[in-house]
mmCIF file of the N, C-alpha and C atoms, coordinates in Angstrom:
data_MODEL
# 
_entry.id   MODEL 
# 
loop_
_atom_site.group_PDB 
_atom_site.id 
_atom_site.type_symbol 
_atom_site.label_atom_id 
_atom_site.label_alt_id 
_atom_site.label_comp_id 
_atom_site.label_asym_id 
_atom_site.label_entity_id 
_atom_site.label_seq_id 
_atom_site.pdbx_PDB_ins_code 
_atom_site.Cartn_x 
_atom_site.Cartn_y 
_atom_site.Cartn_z 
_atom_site.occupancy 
_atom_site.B_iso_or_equiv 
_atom_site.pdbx_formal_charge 
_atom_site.auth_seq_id 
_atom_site.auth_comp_id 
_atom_site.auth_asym_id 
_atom_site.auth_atom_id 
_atom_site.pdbx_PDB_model_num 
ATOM 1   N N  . UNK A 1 1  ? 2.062   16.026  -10.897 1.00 0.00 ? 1  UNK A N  1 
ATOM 2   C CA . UNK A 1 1  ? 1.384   15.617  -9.680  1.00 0.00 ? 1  UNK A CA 1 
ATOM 3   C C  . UNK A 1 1  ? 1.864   14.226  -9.261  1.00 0.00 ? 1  UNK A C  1 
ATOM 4   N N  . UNK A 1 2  ? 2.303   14.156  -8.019  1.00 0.00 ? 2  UNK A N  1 
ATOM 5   C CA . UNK A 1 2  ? 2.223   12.818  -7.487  1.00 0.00 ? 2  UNK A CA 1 
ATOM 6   C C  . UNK A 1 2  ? 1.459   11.854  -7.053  1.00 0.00 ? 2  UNK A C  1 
ATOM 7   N N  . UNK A 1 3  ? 1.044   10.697  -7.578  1.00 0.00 ? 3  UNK A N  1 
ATOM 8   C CA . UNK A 1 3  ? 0.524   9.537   -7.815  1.00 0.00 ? 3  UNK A CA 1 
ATOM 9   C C  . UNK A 1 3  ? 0.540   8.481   -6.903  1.00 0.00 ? 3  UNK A C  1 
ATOM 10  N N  . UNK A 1 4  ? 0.314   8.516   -5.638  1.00 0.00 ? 4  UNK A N  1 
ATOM 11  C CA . UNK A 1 4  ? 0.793   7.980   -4.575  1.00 0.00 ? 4  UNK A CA 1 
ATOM 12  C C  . UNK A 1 4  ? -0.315  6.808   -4.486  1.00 0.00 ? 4  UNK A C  1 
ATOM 13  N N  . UNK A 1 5  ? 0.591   5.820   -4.137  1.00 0.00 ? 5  UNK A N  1 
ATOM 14  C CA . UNK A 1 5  ? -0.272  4.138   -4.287  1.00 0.00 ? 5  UNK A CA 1 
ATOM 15  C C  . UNK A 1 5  ? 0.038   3.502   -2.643  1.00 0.00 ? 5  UNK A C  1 
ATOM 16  N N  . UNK A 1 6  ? -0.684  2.956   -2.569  1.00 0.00 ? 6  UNK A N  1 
ATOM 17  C CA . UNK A 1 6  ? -0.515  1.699   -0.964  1.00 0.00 ? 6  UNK A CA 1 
ATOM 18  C C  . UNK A 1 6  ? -0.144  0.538   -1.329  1.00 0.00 ? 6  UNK A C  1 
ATOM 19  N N  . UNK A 1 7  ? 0.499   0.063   -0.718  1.00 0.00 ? 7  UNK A N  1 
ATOM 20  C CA . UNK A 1 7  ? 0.295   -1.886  -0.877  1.00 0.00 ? 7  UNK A CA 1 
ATOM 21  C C  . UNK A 1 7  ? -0.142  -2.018  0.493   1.00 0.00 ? 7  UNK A C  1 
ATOM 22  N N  . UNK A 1 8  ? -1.003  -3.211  0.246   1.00 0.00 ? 8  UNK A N  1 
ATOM 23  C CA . UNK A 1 8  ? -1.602  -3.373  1.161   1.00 0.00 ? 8  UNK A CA 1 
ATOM 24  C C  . UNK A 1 8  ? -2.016  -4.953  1.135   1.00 0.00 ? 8  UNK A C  1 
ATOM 25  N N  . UNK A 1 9  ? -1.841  -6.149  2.502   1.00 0.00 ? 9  UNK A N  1 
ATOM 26  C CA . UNK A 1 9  ? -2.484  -7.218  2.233   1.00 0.00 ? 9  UNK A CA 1 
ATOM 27  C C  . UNK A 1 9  ? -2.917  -7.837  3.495   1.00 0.00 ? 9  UNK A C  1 
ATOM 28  N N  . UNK A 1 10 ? -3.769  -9.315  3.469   1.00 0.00 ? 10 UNK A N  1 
ATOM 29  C CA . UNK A 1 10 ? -3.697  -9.662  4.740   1.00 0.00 ? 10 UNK A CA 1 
ATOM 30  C C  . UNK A 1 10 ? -4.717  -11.088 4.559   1.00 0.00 ? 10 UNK A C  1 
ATOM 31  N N  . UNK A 1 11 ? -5.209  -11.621 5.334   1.00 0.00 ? 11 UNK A N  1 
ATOM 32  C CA . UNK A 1 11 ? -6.065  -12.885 5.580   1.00 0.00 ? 11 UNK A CA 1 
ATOM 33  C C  . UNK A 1 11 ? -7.439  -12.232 4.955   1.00 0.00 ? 11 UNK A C  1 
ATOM 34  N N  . UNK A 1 12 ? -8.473  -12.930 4.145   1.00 0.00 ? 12 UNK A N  1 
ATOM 35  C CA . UNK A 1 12 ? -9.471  -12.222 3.907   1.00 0.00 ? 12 UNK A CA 1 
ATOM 36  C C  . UNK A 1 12 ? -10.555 -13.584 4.207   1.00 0.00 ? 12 UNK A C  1 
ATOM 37  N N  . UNK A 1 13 ? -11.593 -13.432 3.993   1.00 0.00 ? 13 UNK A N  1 
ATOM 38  C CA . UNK A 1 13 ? -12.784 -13.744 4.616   1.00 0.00 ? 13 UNK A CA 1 
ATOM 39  C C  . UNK A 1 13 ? -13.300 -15.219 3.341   1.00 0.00 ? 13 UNK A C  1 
ATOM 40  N N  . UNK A 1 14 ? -13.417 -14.575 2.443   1.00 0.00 ? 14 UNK A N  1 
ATOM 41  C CA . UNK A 1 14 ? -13.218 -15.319 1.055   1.00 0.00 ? 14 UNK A CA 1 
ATOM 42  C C  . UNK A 1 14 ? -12.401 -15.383 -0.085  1.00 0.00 ? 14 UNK A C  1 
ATOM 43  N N  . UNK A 1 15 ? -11.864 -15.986 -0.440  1.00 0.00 ? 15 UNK A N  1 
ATOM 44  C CA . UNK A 1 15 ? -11.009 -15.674 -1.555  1.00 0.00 ? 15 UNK A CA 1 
ATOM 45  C C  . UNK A 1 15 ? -11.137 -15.076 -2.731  1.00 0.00 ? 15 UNK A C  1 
ATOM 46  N N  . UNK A 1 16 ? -12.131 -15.076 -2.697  1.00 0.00 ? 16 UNK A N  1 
ATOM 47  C CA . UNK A 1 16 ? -12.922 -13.960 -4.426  1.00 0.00 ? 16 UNK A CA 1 
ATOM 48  C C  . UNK A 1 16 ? -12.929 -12.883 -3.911  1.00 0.00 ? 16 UNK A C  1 
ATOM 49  N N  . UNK A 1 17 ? -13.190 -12.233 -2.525  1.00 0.00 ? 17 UNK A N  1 
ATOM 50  C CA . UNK A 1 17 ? -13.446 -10.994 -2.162  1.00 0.00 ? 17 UNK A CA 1 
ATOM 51  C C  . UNK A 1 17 ? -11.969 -10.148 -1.325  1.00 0.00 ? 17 UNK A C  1 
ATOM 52  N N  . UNK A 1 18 ? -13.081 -8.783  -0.637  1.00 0.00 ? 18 UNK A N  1 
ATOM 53  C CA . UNK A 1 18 ? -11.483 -8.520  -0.371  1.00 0.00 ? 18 UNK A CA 1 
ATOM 54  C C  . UNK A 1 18 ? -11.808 -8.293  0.908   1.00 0.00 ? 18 UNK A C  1 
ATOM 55  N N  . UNK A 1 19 ? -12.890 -8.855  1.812   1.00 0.00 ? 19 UNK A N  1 
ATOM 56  C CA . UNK A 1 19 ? -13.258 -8.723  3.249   1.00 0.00 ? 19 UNK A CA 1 
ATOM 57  C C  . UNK A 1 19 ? -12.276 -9.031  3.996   1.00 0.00 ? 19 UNK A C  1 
ATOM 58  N N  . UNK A 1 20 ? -11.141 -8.643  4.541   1.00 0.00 ? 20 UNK A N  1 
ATOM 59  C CA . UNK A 1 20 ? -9.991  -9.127  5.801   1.00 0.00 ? 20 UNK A CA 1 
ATOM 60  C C  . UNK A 1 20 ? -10.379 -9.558  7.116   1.00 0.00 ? 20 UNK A C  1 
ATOM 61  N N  . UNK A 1 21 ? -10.089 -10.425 7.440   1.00 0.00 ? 21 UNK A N  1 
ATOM 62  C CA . UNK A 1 21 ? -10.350 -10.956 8.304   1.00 0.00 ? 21 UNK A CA 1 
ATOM 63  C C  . UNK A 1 21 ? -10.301 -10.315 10.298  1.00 0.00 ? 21 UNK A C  1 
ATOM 64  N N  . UNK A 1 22 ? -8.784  -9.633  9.693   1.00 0.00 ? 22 UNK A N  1 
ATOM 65  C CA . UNK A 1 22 ? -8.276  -9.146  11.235  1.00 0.00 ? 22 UNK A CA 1 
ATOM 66  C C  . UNK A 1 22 ? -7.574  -7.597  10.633  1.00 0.00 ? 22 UNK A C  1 
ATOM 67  N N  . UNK A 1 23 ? -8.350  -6.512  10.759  1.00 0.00 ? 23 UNK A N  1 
ATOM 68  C CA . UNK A 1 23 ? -7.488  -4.983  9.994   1.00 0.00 ? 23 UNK A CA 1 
ATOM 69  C C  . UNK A 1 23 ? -6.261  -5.291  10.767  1.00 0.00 ? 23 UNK A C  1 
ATOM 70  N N  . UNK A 1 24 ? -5.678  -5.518  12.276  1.00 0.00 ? 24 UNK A N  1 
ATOM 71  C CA . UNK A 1 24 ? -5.080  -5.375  13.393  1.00 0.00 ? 24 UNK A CA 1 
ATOM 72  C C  . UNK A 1 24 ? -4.126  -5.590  12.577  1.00 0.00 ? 24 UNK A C  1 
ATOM 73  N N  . UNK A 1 25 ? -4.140  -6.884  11.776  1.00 0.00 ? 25 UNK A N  1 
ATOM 74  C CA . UNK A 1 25 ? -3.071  -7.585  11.475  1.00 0.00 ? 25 UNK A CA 1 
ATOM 75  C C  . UNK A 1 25 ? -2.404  -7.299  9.776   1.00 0.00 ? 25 UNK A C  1 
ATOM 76  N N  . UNK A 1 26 ? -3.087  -6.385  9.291   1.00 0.00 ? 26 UNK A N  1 
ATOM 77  C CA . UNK A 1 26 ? -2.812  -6.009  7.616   1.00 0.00 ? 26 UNK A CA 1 
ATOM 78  C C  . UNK A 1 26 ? -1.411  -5.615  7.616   1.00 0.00 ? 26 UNK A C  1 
ATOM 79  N N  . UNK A 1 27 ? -1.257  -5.966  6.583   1.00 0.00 ? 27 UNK A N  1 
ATOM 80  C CA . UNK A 1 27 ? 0.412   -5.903  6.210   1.00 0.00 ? 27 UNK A CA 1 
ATOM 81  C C  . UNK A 1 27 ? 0.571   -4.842  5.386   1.00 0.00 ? 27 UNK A C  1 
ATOM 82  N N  . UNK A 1 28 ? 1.065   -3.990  5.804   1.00 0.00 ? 28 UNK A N  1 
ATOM 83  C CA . UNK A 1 28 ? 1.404   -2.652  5.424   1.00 0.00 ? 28 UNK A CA 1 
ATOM 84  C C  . UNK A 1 28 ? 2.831   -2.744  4.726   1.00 0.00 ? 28 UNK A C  1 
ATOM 85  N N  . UNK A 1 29 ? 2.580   -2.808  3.265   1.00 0.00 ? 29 UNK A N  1 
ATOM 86  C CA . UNK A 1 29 ? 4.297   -2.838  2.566   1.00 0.00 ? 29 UNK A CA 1 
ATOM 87  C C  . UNK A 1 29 ? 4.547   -1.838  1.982   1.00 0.00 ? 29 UNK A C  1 
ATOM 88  N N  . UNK A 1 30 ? 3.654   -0.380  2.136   1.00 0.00 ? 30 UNK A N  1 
ATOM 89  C CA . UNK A 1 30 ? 4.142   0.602   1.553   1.00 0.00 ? 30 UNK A CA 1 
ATOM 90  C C  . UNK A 1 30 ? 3.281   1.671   0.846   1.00 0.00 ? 30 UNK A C  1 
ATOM 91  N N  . UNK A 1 31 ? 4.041   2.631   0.603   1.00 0.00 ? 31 UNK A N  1 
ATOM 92  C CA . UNK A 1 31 ? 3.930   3.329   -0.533  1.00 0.00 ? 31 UNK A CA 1 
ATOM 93  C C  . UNK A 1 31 ? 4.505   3.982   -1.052  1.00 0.00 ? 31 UNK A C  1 
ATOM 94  N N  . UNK A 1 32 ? 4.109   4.148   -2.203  1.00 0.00 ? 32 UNK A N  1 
ATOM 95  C CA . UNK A 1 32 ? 4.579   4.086   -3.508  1.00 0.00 ? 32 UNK A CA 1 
ATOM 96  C C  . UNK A 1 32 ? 4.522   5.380   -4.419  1.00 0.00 ? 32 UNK A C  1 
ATOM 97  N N  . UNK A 1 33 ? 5.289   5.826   -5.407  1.00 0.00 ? 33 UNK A N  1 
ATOM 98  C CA . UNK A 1 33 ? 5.084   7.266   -6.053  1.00 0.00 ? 33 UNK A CA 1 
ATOM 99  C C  . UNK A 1 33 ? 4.631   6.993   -7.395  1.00 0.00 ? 33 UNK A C  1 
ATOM 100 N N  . UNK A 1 34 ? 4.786   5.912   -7.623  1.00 0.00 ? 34 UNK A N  1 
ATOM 101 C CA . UNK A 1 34 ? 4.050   5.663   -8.701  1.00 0.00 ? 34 UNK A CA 1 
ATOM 102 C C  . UNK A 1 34 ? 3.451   3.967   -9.121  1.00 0.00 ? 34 UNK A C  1 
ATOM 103 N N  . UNK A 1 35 ? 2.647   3.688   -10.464 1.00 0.00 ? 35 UNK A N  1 
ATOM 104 C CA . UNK A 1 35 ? 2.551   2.533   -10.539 1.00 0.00 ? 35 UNK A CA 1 
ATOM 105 C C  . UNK A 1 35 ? 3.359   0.965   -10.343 1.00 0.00 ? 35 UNK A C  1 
ATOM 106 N N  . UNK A 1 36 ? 4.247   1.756   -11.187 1.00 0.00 ? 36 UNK A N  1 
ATOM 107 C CA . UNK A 1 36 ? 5.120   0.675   -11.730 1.00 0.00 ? 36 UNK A CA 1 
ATOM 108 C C  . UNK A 1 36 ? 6.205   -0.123  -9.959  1.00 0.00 ? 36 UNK A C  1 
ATOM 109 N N  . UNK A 1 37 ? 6.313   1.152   -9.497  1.00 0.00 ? 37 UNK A N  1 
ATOM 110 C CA . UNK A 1 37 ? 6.582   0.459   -8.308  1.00 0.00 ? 37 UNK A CA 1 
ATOM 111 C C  . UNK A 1 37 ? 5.919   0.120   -7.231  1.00 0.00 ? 37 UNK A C  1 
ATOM 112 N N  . UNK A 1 38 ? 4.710   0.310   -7.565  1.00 0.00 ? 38 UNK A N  1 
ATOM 113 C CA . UNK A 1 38 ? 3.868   -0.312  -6.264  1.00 0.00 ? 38 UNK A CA 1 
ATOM 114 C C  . UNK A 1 38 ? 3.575   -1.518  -6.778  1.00 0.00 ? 38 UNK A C  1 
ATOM 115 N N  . UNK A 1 39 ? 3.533   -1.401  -8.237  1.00 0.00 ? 39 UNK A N  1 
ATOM 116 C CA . UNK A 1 39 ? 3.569   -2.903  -8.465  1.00 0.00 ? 39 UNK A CA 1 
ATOM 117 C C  . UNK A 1 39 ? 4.222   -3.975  -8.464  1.00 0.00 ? 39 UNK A C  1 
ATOM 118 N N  . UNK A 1 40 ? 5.377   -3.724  -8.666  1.00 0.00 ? 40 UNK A N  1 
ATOM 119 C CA . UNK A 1 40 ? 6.713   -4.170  -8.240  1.00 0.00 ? 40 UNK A CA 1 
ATOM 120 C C  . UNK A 1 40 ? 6.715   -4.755  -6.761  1.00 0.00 ? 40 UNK A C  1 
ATOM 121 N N  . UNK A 1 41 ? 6.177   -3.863  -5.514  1.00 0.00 ? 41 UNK A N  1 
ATOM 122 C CA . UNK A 1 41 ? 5.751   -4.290  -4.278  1.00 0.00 ? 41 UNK A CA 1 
ATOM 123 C C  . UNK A 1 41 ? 4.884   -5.196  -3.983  1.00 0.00 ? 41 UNK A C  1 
ATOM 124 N N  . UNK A 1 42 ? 3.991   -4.907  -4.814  1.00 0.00 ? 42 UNK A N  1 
ATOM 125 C CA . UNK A 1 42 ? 2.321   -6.233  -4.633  1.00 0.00 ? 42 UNK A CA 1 
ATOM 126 C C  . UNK A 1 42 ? 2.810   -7.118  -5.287  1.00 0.00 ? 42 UNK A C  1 
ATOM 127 N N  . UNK A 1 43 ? 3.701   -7.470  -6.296  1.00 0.00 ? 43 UNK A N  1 
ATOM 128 C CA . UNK A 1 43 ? 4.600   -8.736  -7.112  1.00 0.00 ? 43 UNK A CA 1 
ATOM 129 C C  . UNK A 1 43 ? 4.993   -10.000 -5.637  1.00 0.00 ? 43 UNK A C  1 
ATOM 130 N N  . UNK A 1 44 ? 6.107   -8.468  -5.392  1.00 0.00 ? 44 UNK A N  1 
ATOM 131 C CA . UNK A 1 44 ? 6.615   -9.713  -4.797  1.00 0.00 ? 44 UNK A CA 1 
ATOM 132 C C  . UNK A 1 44 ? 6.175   -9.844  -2.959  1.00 0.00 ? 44 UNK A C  1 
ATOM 133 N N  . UNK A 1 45 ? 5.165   -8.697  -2.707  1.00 0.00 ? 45 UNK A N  1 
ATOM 134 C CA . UNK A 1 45 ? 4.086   -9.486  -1.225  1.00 0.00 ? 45 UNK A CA 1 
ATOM 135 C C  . UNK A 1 45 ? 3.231   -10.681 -1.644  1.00 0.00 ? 45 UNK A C  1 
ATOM 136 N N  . UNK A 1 46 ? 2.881   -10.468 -2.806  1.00 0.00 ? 46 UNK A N  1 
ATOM 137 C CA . UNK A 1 46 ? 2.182   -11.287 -3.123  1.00 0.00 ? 46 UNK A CA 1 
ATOM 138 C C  . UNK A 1 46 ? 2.512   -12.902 -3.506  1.00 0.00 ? 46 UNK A C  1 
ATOM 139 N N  . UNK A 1 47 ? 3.852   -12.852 -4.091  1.00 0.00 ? 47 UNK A N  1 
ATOM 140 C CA . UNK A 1 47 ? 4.692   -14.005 -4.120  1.00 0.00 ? 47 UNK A CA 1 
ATOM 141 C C  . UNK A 1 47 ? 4.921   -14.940 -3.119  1.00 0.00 ? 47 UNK A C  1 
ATOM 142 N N  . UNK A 1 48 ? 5.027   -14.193 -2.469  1.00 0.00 ? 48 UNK A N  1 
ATOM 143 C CA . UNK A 1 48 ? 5.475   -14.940 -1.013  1.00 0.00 ? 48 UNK A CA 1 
ATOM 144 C C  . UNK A 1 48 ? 4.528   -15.631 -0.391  1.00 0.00 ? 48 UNK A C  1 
ATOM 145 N N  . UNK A 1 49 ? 2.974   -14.882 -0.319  1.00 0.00 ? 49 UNK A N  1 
ATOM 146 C CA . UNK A 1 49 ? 1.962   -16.002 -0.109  1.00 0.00 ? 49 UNK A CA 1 
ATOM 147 C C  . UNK A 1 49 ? 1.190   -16.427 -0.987  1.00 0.00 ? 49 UNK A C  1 
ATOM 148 N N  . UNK A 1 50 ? 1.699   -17.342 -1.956  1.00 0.00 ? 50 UNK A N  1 
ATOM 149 C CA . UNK A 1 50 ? 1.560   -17.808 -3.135  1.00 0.00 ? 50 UNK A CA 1 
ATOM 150 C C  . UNK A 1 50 ? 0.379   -18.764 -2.697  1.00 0.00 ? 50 UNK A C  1 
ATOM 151 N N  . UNK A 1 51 ? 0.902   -19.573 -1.769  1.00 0.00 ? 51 UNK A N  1 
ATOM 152 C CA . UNK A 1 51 ? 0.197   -21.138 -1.584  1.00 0.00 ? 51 UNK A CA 1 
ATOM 153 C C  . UNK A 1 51 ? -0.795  -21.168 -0.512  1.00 0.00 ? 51 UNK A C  1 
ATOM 154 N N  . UNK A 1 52 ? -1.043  -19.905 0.103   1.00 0.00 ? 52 UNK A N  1 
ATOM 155 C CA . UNK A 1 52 ? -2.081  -19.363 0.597   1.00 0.00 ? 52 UNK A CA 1 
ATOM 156 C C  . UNK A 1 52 ? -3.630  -18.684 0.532   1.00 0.00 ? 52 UNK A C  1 
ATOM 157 N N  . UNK A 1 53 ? -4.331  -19.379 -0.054  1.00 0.00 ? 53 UNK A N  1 
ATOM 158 C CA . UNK A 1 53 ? -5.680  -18.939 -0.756  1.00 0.00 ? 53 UNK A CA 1 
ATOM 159 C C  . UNK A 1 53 ? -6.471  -17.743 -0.123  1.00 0.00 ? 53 UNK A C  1 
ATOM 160 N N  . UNK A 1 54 ? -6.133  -17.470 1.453   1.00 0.00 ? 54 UNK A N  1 
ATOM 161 C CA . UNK A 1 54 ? -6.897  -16.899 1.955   1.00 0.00 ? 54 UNK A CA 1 
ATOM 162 C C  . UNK A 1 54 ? -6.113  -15.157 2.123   1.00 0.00 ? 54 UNK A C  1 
ATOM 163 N N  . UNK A 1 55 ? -4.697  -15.130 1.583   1.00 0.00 ? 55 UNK A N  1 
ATOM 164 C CA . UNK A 1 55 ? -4.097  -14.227 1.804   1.00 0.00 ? 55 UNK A CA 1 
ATOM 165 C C  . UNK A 1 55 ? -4.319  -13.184 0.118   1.00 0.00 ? 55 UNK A C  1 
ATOM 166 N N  . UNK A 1 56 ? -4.320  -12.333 0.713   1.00 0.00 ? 56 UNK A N  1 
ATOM 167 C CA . UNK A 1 56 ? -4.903  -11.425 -0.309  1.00 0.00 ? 56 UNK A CA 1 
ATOM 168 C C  . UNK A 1 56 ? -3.862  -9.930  -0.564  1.00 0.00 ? 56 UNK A C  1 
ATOM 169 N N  . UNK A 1 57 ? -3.084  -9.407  -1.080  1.00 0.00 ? 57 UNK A N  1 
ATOM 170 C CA . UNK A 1 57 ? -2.470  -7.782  -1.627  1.00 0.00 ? 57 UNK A CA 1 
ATOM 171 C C  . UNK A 1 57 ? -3.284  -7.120  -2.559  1.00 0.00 ? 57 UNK A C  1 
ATOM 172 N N  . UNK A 1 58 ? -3.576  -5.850  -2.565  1.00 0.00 ? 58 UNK A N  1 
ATOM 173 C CA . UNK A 1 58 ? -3.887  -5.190  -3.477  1.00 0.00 ? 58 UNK A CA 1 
ATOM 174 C C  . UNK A 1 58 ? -2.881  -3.805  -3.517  1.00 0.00 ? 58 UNK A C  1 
ATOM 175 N N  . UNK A 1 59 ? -3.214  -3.141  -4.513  1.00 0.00 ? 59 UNK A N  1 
ATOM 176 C CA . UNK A 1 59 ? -2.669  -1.975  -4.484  1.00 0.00 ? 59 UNK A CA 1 
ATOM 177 C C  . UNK A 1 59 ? -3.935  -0.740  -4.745  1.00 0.00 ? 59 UNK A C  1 
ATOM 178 N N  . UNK A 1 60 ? -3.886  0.049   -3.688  1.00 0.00 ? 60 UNK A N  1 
ATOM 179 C CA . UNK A 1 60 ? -4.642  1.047   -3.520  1.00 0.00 ? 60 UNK A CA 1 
ATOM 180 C C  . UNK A 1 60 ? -4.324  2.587   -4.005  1.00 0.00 ? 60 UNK A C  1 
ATOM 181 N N  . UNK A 1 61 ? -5.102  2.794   -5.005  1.00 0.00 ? 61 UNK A N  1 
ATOM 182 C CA . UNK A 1 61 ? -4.638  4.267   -5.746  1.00 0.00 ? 61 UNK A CA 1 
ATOM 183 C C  . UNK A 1 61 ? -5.081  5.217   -4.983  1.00 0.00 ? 61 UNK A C  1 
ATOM 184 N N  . UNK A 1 62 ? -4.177  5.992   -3.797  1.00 0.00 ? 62 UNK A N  1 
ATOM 185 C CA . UNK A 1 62 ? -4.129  6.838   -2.509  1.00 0.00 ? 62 UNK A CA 1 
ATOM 186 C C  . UNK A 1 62 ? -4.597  8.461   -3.476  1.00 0.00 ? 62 UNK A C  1 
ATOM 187 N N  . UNK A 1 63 ? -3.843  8.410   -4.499  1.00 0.00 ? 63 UNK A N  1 
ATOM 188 C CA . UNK A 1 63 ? -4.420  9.503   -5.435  1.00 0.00 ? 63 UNK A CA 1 
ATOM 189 C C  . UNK A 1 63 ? -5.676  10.066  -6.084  1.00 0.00 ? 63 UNK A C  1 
ATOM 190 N N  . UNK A 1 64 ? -6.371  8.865   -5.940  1.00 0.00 ? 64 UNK A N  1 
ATOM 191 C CA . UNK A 1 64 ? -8.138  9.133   -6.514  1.00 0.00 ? 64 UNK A CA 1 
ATOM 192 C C  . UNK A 1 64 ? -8.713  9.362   -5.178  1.00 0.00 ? 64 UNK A C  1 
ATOM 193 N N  . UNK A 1 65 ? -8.360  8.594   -4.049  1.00 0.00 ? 65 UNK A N  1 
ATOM 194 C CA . UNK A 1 65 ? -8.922  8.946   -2.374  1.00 0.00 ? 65 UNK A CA 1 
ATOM 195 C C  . UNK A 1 65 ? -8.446  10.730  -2.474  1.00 0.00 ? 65 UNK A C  1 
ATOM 196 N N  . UNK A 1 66 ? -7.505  10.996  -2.294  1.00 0.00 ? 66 UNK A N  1 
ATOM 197 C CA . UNK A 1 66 ? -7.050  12.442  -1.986  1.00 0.00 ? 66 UNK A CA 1 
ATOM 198 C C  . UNK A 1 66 ? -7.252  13.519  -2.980  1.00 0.00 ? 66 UNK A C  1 
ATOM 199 N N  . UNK A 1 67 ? -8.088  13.400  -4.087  1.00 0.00 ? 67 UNK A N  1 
ATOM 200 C CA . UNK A 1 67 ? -8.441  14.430  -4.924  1.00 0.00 ? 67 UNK A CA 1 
ATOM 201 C C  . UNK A 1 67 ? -8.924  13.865  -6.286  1.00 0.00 ? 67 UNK A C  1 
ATOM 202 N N  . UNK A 1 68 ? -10.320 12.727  -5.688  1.00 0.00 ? 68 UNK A N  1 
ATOM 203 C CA . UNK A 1 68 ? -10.913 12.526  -6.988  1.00 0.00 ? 68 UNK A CA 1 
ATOM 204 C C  . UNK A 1 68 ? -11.630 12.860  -8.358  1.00 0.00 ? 68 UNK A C  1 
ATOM 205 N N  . UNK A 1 69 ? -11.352 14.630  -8.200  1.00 0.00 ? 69 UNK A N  1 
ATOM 206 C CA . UNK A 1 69 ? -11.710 14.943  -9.418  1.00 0.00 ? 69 UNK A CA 1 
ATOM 207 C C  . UNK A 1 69 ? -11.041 14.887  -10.186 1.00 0.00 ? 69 UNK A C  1 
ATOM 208 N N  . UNK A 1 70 ? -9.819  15.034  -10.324 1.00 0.00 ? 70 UNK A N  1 
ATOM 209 C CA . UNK A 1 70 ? -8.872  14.652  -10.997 1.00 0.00 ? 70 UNK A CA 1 
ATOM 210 C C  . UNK A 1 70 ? -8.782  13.998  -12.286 1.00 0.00 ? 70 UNK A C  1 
ATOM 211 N N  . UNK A 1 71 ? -8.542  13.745  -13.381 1.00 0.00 ? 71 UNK A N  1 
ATOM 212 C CA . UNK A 1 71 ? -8.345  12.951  -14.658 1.00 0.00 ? 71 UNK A CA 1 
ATOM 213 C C  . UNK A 1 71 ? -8.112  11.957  -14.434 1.00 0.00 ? 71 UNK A C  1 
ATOM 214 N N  . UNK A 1 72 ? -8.100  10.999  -15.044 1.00 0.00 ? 72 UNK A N  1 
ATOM 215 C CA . UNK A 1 72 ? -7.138  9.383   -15.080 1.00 0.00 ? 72 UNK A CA 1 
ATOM 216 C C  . UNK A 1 72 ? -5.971  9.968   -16.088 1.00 0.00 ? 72 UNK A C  1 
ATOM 217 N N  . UNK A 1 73 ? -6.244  10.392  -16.824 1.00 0.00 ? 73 UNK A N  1 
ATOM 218 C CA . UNK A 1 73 ? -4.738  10.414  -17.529 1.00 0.00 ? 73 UNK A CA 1 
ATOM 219 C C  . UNK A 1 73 ? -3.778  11.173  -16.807 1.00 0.00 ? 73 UNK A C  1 
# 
């Protein structure tokens, strides 16, 4: 089964949380077929706004949205 991940980032509201500020403006870097490279993606979106407190990436497991009964393993 394929394991399909998002990257996803943008301005958020607080820095502990993950409230975005503007959806309009989310930075859409992808997706991904598996972990290791979506992580690889959120590495280095995330790098880039290093010195930015309010900028936020996560990676979104598109696979538990689209058929959460599913196992984790």
């Amino acid at each position: 089964m394929q394991k399909l991940h998002l990257v996803m980032g943008g301005r958020v509201k607080d820095p502990q949380g993950l409230e975005f500020v503007d959806l309009g403006a989310i930075d859409m870097v992808g997706v991904y077929p598996d972990y290791a490279s979506a992580e690889d993606a959120w590495r280095g979106a995330a790098q880039r706004t290093v010195d930015d407190a309010e900028m936020r990436y996560v990676i979104v497991h598109l696979h538990r949205l689209l058929e959460p009964k599913l196992p984790e393993a």
